[in-house]
NUDO-680664 format. One record per residue (C-alpha): residue number from 1; x, y negated, z. Coordinates in steps of 0.05 Angstrom, whole numbers, always signed. Each point is the difference from the previous one (the first is absolute). Layout:
REM NUDO-680664
[NUM; [X; Y; Z]]
...
This chain:
REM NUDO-680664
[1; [+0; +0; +0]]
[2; [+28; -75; -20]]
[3; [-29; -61; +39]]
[4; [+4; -65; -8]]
[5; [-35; -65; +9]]
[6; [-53; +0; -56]]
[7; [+11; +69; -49]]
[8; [+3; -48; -54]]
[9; [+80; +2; -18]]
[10; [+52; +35; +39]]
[11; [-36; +59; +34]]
[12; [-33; +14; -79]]
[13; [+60; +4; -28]]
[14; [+28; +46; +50]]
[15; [-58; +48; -13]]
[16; [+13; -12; -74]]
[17; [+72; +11; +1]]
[18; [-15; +61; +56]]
[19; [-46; +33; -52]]
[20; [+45; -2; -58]]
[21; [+65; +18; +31]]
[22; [-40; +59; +50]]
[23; [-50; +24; -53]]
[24; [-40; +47; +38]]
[25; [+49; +25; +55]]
[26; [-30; -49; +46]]
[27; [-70; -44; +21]]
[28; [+17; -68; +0]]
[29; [-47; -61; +16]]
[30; [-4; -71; +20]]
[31; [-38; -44; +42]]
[32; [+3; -69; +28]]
[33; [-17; -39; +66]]
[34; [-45; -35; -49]]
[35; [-25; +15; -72]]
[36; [+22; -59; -49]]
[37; [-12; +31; -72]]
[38; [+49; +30; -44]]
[39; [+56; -51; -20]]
[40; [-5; -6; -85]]
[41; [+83; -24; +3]]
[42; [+7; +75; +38]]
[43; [-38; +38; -52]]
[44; [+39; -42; -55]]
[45; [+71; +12; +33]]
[46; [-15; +77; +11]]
[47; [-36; +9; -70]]
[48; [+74; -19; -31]]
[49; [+38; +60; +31]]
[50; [-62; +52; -16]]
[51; [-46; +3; +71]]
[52; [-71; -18; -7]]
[53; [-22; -23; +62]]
[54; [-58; -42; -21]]
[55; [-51; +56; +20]]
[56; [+29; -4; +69]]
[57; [-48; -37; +52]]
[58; [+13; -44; +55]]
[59; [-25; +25; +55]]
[60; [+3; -12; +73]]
[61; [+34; +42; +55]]
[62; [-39; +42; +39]]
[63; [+8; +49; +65]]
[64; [-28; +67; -55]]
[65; [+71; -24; -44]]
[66; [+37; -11; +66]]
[67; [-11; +75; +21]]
[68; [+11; +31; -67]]
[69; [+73; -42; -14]]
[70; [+59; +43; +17]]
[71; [+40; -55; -13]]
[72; [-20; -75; +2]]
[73; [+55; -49; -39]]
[74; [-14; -79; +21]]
[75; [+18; -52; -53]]
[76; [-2; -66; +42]]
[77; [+3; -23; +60]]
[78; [-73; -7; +7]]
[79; [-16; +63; -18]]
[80; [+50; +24; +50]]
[81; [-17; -47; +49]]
[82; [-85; +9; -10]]
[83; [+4; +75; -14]]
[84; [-55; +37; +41]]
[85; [+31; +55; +59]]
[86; [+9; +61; -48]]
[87; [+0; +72; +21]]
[88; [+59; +39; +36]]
[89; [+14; +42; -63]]
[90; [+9; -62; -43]]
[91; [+74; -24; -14]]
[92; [+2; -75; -12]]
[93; [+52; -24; -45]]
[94; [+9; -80; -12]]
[95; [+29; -26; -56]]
[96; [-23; -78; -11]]
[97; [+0; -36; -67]]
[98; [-14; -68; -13]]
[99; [-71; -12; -34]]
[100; [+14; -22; -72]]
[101; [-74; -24; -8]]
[102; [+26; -57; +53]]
[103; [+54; -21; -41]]
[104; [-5; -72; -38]]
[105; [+23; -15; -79]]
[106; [-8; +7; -69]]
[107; [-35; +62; -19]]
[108; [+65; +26; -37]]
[109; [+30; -10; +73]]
[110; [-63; +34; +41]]
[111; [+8; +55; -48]]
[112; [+72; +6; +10]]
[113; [-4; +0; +76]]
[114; [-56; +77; -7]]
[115; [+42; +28; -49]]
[116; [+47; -22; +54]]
[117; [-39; +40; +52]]
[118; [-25; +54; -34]]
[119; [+69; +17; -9]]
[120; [+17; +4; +71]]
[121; [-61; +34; +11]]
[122; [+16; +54; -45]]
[123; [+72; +12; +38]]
[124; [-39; -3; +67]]
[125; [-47; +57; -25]]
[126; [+55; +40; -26]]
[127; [+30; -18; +74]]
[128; [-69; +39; +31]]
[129; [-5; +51; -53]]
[130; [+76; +20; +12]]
[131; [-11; +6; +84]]
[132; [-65; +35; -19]]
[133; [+43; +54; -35]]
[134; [+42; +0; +51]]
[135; [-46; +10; +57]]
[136; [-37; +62; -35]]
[137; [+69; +33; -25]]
[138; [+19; -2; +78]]
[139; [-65; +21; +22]]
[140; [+15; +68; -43]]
């Protein structure tokens, strides 16, 4: 599970990104503290390297999605700092970005700054999806 503030940018790419890389060898979802809509510069930035994630939704975190997560991977500080008490079994894992919908310029430059951060989101998914390995080749 990825959470962030709204489930409009980061934590939608994340799922994106978690989907593609993953395929089917794992469930992943996201949520936010709020719901703000799907971000079109997201779907845009994410359409260019191949992963649709314009049939994601944006939805809002709930205690059903809190049980089911395994593992629950905060995006920003609010998320971190908001995020409901989750289960004992869940591992929490926080690795903040900045929110490129905040950032101020030219559209060339807004667009710059999620390619920006879809790129670091892709390494910090690989970073999950390689300790996810990890953790089930030990647990053999």
């Amino acid at each position: 599970m990825f959470l962030c503030t709204g489930n409009s940018c980061r934590s939608q790419m994340a799922e994106g990104w978690a989907r593609f890389l993953a395929g089917d060898e794992i469930e992943v979802r996201s949520a936010g503290i709020e719901s703000h809509g799907l971000n079109a510069q997201a779907i845009q930035v994410m359409s260019e390297v191949g992963v649709d994630i314009s049939q994601q939704e944006s939805i809002r975190i709930n205690g059903e999605m809190l049980e089911w997560a395994d593992l629950l991977v905060t995006l920003c500080e609010n998320a971190d700092e908001q995020c409901p008490v989750v289960s004992p079994h869940t591992l929490r894992l926080h690795l903040p970005l900045t929110d490129p919908a905040k950032y101020r310029g030219s559209d060339a430059e807004i667009l710059a700054e999620f390619r920006l951060t879809r790129e670091k989101i892709k390494q910090r998914v690989n970073y999950v999806l390689q300790q996810l390995n990890k953790s089930v080749a030990n647990a053999r």
